[in-house]
SEMI-216139 format. One record per residue: x, y, z of N, C-alpha, C in turn; residue in one letter. Coordinates in pm, whole numbers, plus 50000, padded with zeros to 5 digits. Layout:
N
XYZXYZXYZa...
This chain:
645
333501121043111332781133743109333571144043189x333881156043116334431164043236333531174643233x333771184643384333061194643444333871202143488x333061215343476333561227843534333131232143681x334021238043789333591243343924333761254443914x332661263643942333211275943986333111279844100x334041277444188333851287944357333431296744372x332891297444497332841310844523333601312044670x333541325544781334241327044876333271316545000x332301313944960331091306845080331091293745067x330961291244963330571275944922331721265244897x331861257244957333481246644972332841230044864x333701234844792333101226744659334021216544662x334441206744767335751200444735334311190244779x333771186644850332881173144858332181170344745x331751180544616330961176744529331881175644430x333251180044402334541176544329334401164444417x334661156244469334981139244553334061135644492x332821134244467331381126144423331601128344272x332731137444237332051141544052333191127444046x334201130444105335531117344090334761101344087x334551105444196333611087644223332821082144107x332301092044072331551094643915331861089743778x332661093043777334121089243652334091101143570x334101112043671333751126443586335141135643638x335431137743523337081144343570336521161043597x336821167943717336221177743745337881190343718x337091205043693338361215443660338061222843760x338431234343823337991243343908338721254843806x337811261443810338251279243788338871284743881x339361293443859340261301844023339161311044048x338281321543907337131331243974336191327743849x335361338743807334101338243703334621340143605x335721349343617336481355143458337101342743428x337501337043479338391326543418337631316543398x335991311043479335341304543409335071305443309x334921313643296333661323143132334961316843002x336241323643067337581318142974337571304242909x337481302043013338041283443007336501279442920x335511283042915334271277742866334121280142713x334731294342749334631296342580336131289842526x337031283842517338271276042517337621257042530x337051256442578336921243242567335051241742622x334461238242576332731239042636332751228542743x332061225742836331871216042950330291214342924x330341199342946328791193542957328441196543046x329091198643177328201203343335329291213943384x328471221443435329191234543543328431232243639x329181230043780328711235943886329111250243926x328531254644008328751273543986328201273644155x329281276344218329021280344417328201291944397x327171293144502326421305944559327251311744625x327511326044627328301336544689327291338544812x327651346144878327121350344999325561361244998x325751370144876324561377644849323751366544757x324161356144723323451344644664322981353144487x323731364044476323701369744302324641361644200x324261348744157325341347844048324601347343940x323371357743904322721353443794323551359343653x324551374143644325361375843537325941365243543x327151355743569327361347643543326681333743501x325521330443489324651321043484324771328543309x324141337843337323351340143162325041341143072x326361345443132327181347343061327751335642993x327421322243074327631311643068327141309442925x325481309642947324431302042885324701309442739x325171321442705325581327242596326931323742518x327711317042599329001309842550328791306042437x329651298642333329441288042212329211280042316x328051269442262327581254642319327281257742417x326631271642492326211270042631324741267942637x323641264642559322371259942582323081247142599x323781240042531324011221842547324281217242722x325321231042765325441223242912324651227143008x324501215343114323751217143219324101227043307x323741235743404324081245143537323521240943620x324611233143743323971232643842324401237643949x323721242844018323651254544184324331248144267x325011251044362325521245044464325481256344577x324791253944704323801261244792324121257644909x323841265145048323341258845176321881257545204x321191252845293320251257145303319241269145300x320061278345377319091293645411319211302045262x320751295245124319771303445042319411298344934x318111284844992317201280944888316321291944822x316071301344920314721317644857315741321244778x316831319644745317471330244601317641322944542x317511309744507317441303044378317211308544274x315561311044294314761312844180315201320844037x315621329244059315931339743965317051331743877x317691323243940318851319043892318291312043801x317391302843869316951286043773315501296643638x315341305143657314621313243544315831317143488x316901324543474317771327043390318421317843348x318471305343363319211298443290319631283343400x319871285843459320551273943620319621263643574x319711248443532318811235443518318711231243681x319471226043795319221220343893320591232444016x319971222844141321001227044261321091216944321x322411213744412322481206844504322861216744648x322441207844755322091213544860323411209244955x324331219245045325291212645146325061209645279x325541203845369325851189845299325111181045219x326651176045119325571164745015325371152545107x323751152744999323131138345064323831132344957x324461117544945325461114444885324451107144751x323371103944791322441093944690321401103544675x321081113744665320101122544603321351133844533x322421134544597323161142844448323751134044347x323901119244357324241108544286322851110944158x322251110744205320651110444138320961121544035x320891137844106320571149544067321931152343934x322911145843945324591149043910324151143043760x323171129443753323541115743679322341123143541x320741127143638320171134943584320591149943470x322091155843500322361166743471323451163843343x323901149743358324941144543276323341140343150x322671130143198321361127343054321261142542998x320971152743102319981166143010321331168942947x322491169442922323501179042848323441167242739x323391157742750323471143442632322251149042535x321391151342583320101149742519320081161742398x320391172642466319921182342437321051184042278x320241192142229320861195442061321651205542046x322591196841932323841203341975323501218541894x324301226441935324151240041937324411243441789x323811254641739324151259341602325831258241573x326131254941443327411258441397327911272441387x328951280941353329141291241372329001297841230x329281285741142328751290340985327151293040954x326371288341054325051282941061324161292040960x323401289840891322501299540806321371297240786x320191306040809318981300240820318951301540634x318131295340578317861294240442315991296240413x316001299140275314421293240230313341302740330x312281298040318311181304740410311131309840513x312311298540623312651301540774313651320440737x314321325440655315071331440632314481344940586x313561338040492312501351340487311751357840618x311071347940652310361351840794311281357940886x312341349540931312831355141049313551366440995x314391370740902315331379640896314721389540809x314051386440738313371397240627312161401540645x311641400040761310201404740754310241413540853x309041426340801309001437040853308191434741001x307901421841029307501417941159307991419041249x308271422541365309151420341513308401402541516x309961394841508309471380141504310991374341647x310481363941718311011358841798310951342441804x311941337741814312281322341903312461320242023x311581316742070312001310742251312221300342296x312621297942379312661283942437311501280242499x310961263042504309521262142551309801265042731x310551262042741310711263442895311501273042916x310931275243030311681296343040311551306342985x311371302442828310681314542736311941324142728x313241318042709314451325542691314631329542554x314991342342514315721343542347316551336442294x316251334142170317401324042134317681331542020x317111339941932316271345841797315841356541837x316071367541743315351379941744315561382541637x314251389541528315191398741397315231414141400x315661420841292315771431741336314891438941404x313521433841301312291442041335311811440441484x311911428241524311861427041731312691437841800x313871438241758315021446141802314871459941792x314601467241669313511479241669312171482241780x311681473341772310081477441829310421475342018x311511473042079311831468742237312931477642210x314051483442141314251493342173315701485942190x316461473142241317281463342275318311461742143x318861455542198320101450542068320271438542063x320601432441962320031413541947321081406642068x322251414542089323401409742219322641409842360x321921424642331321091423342507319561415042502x319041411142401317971399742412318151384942498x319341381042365319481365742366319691364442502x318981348742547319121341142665319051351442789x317911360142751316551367642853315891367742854x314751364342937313221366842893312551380442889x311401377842875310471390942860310701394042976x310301384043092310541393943217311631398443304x312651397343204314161401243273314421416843241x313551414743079313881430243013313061437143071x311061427743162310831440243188309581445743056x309461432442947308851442842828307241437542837x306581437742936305201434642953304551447743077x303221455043013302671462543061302401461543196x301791449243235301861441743378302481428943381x302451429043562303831411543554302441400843577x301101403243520299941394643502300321390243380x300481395143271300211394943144300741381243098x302091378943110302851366743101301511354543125x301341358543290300441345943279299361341943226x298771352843184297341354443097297591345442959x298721353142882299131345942747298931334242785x300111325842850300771313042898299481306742912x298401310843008297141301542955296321301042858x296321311842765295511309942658296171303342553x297561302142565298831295142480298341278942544x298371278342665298011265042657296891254742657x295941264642669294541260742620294631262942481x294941269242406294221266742261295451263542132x296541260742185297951254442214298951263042082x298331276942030298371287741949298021298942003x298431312041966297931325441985297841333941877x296561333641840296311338841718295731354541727x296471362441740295681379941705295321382541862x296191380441937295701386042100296361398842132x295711408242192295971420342189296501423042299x297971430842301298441433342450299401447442419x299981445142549300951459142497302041458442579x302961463942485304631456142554305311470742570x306431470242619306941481942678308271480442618x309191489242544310451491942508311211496942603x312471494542551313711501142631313841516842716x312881524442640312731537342695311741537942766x310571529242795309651528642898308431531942830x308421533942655307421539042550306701523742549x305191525742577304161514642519303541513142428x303441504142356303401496442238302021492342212x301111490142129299501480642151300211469942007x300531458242014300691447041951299491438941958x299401429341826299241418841804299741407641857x299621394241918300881383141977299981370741863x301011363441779300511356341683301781343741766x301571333641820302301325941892302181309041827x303071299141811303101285641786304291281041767x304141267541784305651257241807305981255141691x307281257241652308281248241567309501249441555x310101240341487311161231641459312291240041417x313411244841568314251254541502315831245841577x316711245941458317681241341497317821225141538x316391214241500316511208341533315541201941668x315301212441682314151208841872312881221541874x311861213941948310471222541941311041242741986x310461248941928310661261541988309291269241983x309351277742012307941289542077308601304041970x307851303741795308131313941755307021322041752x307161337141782305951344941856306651353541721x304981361141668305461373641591304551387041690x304971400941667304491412041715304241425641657x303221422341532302581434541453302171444541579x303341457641522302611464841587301781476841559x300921474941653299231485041604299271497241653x300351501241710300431518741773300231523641698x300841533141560300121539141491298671540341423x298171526341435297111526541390296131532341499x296091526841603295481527941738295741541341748x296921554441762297091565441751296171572641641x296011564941506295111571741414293511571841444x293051560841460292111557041546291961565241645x292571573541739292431578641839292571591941769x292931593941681292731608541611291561612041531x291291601141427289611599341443289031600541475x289131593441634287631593341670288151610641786x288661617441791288921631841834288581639441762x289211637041630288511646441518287161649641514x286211634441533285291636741492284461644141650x285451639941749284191646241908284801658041917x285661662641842285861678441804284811681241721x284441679741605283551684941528282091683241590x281521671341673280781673841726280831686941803x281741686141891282071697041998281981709941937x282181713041753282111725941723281021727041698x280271720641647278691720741615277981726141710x277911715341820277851717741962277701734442037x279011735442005279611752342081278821762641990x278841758741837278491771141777277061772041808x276461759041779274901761241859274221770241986x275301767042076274961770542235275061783242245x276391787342149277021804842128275671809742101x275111804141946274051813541890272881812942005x272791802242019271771801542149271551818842283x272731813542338273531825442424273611838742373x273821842142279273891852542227272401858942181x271871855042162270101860542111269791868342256x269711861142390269301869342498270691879042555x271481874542509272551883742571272651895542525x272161897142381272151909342254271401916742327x270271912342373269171922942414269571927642583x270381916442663270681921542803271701928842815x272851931142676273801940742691273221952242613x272321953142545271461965242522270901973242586x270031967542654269441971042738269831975342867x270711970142955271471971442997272361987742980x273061990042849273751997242784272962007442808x271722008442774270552014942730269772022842875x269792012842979269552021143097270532028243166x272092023343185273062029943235273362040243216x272962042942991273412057142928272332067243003x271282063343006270042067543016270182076343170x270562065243240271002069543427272522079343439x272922076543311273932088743329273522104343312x272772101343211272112116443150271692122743268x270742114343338269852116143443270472124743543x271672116643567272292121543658273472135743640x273692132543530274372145843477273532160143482x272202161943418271102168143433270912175043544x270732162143709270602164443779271502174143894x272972170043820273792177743917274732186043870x274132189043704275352195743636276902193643612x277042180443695278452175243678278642160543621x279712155643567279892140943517279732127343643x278402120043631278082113143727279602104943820x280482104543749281732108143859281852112743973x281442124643939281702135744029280452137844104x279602130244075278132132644176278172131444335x277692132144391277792131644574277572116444605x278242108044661278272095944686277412092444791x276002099144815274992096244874273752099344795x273742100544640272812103744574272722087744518x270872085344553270572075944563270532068844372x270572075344327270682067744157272462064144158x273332069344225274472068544190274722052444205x274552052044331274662033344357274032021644226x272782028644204272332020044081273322023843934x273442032943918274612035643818276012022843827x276872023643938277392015543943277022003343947x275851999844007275401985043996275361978743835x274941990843743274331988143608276041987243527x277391992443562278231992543509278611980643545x278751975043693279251961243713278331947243638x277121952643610276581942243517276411941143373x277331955443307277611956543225279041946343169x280071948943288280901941943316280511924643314x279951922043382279551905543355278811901643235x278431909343143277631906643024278811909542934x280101915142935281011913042856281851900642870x282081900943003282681884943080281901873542979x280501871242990279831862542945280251861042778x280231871842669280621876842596281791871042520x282841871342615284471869342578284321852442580x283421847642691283621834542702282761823142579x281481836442572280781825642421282031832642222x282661839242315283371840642189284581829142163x285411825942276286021814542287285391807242296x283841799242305283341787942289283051785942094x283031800442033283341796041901284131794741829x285451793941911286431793541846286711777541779x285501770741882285731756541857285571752341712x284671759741635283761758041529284161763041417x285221774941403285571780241324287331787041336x287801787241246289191793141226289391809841238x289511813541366289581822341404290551833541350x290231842041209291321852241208291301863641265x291751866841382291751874241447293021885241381x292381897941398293661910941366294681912441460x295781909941431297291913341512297101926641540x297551932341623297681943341709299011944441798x299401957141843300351961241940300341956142081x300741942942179299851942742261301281937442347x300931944142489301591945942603301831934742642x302531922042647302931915142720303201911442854x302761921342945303271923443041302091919843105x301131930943020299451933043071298661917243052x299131910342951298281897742905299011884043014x300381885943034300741876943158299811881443261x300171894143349299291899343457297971890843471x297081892043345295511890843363296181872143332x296811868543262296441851943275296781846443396x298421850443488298561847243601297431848443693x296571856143699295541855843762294651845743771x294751838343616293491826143599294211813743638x295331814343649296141804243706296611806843815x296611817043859296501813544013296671799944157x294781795244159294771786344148295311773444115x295871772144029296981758844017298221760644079x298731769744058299771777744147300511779844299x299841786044318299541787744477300471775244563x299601767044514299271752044635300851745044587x301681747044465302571743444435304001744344426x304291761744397305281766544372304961786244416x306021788544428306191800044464306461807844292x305531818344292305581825744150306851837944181x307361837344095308471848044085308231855843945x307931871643907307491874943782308691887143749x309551881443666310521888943648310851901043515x309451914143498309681913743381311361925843333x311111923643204312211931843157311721949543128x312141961443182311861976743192312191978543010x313031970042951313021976342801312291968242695x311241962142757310731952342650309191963942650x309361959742478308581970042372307231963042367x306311970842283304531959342237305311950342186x304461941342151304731930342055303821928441946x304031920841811302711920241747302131908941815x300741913241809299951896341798298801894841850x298241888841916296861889941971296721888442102x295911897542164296061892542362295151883442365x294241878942296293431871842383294151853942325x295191858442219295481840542157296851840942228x297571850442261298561849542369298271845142509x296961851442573296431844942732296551832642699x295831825842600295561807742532296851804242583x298061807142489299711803242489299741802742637x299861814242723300461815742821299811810842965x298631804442927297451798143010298071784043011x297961781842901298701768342885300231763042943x300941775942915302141770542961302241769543109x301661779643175301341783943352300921764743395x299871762843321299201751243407300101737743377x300381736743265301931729143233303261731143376x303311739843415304651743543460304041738943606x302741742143645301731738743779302001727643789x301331713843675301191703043687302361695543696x303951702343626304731696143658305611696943787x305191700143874305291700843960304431692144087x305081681544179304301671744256303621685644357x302071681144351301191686844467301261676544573x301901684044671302641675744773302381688644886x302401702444842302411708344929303661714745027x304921714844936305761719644925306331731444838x305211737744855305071750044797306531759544796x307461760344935308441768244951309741764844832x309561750444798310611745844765311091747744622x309641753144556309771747844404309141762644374x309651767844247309411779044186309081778744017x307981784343980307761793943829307641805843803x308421807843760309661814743672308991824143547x308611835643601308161841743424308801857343397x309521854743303310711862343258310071867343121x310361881943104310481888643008311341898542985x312141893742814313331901642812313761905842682x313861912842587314811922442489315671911542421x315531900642358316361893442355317871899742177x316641905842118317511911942002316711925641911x317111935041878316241944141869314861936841751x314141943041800312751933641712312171922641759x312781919341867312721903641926312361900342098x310861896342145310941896642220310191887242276x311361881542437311241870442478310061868042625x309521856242587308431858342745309031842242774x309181837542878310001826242929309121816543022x308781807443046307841801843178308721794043195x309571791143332310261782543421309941777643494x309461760243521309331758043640310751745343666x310731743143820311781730943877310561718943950x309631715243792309521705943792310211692643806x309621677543740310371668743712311631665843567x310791679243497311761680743328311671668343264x311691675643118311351663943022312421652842973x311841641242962313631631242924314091633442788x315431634342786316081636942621315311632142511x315451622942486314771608142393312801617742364x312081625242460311091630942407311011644742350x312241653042375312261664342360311961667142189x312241660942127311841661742003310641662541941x309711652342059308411654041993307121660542070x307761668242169307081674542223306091683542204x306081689342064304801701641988304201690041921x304531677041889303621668341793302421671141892x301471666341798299971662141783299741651941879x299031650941964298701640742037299581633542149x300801639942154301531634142220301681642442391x301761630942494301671636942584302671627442673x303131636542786303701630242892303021625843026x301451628943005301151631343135299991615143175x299251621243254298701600343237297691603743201x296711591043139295731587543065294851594443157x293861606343052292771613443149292891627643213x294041627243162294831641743222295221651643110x295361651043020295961659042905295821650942760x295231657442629295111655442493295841651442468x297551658342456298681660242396298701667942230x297371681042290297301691242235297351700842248x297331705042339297911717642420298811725542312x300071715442382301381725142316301401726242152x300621716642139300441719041947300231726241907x298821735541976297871744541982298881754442012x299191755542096300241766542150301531771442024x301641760741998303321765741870302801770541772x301281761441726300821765841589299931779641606x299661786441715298911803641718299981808441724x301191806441797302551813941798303581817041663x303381805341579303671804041429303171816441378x301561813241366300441820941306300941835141305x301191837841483301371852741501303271858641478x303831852041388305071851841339306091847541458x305541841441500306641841441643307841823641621x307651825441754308831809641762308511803941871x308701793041920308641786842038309321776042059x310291775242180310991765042185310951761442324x312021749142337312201741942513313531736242527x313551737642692315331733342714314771726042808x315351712642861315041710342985315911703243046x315891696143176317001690843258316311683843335x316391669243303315481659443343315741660843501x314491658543588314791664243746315011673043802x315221685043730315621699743744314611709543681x313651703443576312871716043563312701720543404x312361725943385311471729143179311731741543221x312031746543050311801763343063311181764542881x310071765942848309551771942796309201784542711x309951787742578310631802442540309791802742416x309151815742435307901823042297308991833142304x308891832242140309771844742090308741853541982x308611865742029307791875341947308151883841891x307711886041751308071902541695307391911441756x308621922641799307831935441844307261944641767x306381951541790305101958641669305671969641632x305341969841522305401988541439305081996541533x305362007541482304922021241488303312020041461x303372013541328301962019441243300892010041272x301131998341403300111991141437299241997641519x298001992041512296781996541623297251991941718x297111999141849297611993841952296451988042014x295961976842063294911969742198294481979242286x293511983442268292901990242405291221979542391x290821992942580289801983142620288721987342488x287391980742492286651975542433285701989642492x284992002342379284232008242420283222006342480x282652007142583281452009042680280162012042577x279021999942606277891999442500277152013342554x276432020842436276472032942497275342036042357x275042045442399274002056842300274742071242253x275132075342107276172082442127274822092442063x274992106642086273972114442061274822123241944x275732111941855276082123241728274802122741664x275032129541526274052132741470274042128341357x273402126941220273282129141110271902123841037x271442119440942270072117740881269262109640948x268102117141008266862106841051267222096140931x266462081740982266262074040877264842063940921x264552058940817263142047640857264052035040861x263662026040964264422010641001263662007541022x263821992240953263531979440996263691964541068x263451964341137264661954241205263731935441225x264161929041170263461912141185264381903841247x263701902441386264391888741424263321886441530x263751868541505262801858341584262401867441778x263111865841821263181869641925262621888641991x261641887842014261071901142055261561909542154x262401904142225262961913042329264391920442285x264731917742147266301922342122265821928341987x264161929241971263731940141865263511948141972x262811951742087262611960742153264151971142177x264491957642210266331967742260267031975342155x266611968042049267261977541919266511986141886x264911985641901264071998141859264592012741969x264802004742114265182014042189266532022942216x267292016042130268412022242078268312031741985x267742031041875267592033841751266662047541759x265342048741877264322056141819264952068041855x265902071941954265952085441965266932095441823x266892084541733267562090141638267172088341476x266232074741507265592066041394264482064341389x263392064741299262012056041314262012041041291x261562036541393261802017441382260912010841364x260381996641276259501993541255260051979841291x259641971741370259831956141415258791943141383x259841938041405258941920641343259781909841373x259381901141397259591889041455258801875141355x258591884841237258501870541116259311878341003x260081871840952260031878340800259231876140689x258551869840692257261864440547256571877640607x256561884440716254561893940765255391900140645x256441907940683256991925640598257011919140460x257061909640415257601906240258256111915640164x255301911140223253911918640109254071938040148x254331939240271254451956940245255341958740190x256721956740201257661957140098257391952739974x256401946239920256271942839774255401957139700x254511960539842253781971239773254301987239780x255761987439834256611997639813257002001439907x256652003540020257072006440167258212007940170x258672019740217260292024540159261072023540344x262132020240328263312019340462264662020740393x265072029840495266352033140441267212022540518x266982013540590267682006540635267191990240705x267301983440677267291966440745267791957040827x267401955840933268631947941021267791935541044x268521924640964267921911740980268451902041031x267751891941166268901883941230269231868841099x270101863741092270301853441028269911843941002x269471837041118269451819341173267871827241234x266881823441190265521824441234264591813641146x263551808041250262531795541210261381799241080x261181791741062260561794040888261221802540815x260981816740759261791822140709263281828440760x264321823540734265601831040810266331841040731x267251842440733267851862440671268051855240564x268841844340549269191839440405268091838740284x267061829940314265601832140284264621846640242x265301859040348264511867640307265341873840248x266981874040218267681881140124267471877639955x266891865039938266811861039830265171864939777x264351865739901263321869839840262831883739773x263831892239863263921906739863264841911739741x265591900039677266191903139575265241901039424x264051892139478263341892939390262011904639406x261971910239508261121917339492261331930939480x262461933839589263181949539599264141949039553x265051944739445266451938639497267261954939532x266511964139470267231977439512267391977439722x266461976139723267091971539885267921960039936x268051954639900268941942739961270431952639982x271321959039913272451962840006272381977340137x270701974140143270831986340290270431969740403x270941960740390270521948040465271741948840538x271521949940677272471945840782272071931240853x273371919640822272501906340925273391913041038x272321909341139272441903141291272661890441316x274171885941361274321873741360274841869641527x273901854841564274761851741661275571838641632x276241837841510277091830541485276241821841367x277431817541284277101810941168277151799341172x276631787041255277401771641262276401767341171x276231767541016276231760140925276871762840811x276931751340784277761751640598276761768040531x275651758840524274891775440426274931784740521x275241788440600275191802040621276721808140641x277761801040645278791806540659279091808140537x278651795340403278851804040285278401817540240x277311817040264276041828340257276511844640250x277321840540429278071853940458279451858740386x280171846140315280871848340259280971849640089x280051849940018279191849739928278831870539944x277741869339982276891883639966278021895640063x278321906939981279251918740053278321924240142x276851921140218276671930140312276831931540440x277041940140519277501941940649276921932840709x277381930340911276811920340953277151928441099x276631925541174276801931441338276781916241451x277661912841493277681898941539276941900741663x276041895441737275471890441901276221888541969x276281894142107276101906242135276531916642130x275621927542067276401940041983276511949342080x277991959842008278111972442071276921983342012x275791988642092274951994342102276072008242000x276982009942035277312024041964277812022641832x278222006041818278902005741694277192002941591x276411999641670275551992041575275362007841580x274842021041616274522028441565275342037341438x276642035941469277712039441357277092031941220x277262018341223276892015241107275702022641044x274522023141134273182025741083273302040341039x273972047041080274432063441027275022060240884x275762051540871276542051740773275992045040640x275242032940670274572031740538273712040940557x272612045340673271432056340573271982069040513x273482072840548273782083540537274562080540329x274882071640357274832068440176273542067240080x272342063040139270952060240067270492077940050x270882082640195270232099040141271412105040055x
């Protein structure tokens, strides 16, 4: 029998060369590892001894061994001092069968030597180099779209991988073989191993157990583990297959989102209409006393309540009534983004300042801010409007702020780390808004799928991995572009590219002040039906100094005076009301008046059903959404009675 030594600079291998002699075992020495590895692949050895070096690391050499031609056949055995029995381990898991300990005990390495000569006898001889799997084994392992594996029963080393394993870990069939799972590292936790390993040996199969393995890039996996023994090459083996269920589990998880989105729009549009019925009448009213306290005060001092003496006691209430005018639009903006949930928002593009819509979002981000990074706001003096929308640009630029926040460790090193918001002229027509932070930055290998659907970098509980979806696809919408550069450890930069606006666009201004405008034109008779009595009062009280108003809070009472002729030059009916609702009384009124039905204005606080959003999209008559501008609702009402006379 002959054997291989490999030295090292620590270990004096000439007493266990004397015992291999005594043996009748002709022993070789290598001069280093390279020339072991040489000589092994040149001639195979039934036993290697292999010296521990001083850091006690010879596990590359162990596995380089065990990868040789014929290196499962030979034995590896350790040759050690005492103090480094604790670094064994790793060795005798990668591959090492036994160790002997120095000094030799002369009749327990007689034992251990004689033991190492049976296991290389025993063991089967190694594939041929022509070797070909054939038949069924050939289908399975090489042709199936399965990630399928061979292990060894002991150690659980690669011996086998097919492509499809090699795909789904991310590895190459060279960096598998004769490693285990836990060398690569490809188990979610270092429990998991043992979990299998007992349910493998209690039920002495693994049929459909659910786990999740980790690839080369650190991406997790949700698999199937379908596990059992057989007959490869000759000797028992451990072939494991690994269907994997990520996409499905991803669809599944889009499902069941889809559907707690659609709850969620149902939901929102409900609460909106809800919200909106008392808000109609508190920004009326509201509207309605302030105009009222202006007059008053104008009257009183011959000048624009501006200019009144800042100790005239209505003045203070004036302002009080504008700042709660102010929070009833606040409320307003926010049940209007709660319906955005529910419906596909086409909002009109407009001319809108970029400058002004960062300003007001930095503000709402703030807060995340602050505690993190130092804001630097760099804009550009020649950057023009842009087209598009301010309030779906705040969305974009809300998003990217708290993105650029979060990537950044709250640690409280606020001085150190900066975001970055740049605006600049990038080509005439073309204009750039930038968010920089010196975050952690995104790794190469994801940059690609960074606007997908669902995908996120951040941890479970923390982010959709919809955001930025949301973000590219309103930026699309509003003709724009959006892209990313980043530098893993250095930081993301974030680039919306916008067309700048016509000439001939409307430009964004603020939102007129609800108001009573004292133009003029045809008295008219109104009618106004909705459930709610306090937002008929507010509209009668809008209306009478210019209108005669007749109110109701059923629509079935008015259906019989209107049958018996009762003339109105005008109708304002809310939509969504109990027993009879606008839909209900438009159809009845078409059978009774139908000449009135197009002086019908609905009052809507939002449409969240199938029939009524058809309804509205169906019949051409006007509609005034909850909560209304007191001046616009009077525009309209001028304008149809001013067509009926």
């Amino acid at each position: 029998m002959r054997a291989l030594l490999v030295p090292s600079g620590s270990i004096d291998l000439s007493p266990v060369e004397h015992l291999l002699r005594q043996l009748g075992v002709t022993p070789t020495r290598a001069r280093d590892d390279e020339a072991a590895i040489t000589a092994f692949h040149l001639s195979p050895y039934p036993l290697v001894l292999v010296g521990m070096d001083e850091a006690g690391d010879r596990i590359v050499l162990v596995r380089a061994l065990r990868a040789c031609p014929r290196g499962t056949q030979a034995s590896l055995v350790l040759v050690a001092r005492p103090e480094q029995v604790e670094k064994l381990q790793p060795l005798l898991e990668a591959g090492a069968d036994d160790f002997l300990l120095l000094p030799l005990d002369e009749a327990s390495a007689t034992l251990r030597l004689r033991l190492a000569e049976r296991r290389s006898a025993e063991r089967p001889q190694p594939l041929p180099d022509d070797f070909e799997l054939d038949g069924l084994c050939a289908v399975l392992l090489r042709e199936s779209p399965v990630p399928t594996c061979i292990t060894t029963r002991e150690g659980s080393a690669f011996v086998e991988v097919n492509d499809a394993c090699t795909r789904l870990f991310g590895y190459s069939r060279e960096e598998m073989l004769w490693r285990t799972a836990k060398d690569l590292n490809l188990w979610e936790t270092p429990l998991e191993p043992d979990r299998l390993s007992a349910l493998f040996q209690e039920q002495g199969v693994l049929r459909g157990v659910e786990s999740r393995v980790r690839s080369k890039d650190g991406e997790m996996h949700h698999v199937l583990i379908y596990s059992g023994i057989a007959e490869y090459a000759g000797t028992p083996h451990v072939v494991t297959m690994f269907p994997d269920l990520t996409e499905r589990k991803q669809m599944q998880a889009r499902l069941l989102l889809s559907d707690r989105m659609a709850s969620v729009g149902t939901l929102a549009a409900g609460v909106a209409h809800e919200i909106n019925n008392p808000l109609a009448y508190v920004t009326a009213n509201l509207g309605y006393a302030h105009e009222e306290l202006v007059r008053l005060l104008e009257r009183g001092t011959a000048a624009p309540p501006d200019s009144a003496p800042a100790t005239h006691p209505l003045k203070a209430v004036c302002v009080a009534l504008g700042e709660a005018l102010d929070g009833a639009d606040r409320v307003q903006t926010i049940v209007g983004d709660l319906k955005t949930f529910s419906r596909d928002t086409q909002e009109p593009l407009r001319a809108v300042d970029v400058k002004k819509v960062l300003d007001r979002t930095l503000n709402l981000a703030s807060g995340e801010i602050r505690h993190r990074a130092k804001l630097v706001k760099e804009y550009g003096e020649d950057v023009p409007l842009v087209r598009g929308n301010d309030s779906r640009l705040g969305q974009v630029f809300l998003n990217l702020l708290v993105n650029a926040a979060q990537a950044i460790p709250s640690d409280g090193d606020a001085d150190h780390h900066e975001i970055r918001v740049r605006t600049h002229l990038v080509s005439p027509g073309k204009v750039s808004v930038e968010v920089s932070d010196t975050g952690a930055g995104i790794a190469p290998e994801l940059m690609g799928r960074i606007f997908d659907p669902f995908f996120t970098t951040k941890p479970p509980g923390v982010g959709t991995g919809l955001g930025l979806s949301i973000c590219h696809n309103l930026i699309h919408a509003m003709g724009g572009e959006m892209h990313v550069r980043s530098d893993l450890g250095r930081g993301t930069t974030f680039q919306v590219l916008l067309p700048s606006a016509t000439t001939a666009m409307e430009q964004a201004g603020p939102e007129p002040r609800p108001g009573v405008s004292s133009a003029g034109g045809p008295r008219g008779r109104v009618l106004v039906i909705d459930d709610e009595p306090m937002l008929c009062t507010a509209v009668e009280r809008i209306l009478r100094p210019h209108h005669d108003v007749v109110y109701t809070t059923l629509a079935a009472e008015v259906l019989p005076r209107l049958e018996a002729g009762e003339h109105f030059d005008l109708i304002l009916c809310d939509l969504m009301m109990p027993k009879m609702n606008g839909m209900d009384f438009h159809a009845a009124l078409q059978r009774l008046r139908p000449e009135l039905t197009g002086r019908v204005i609905f009052l809507t606080g939002g449409a969240f059903t199938a029939q009524a959003k058809t309804f509205l999209e169906r019949v051409p008559n006007r509609r005034v959404e909850k909560p209304f501008n007191a001046r616009a609702l009077l525009a309209v009402a001028r304008e149809v009675i001013a067509t009926v006379s």
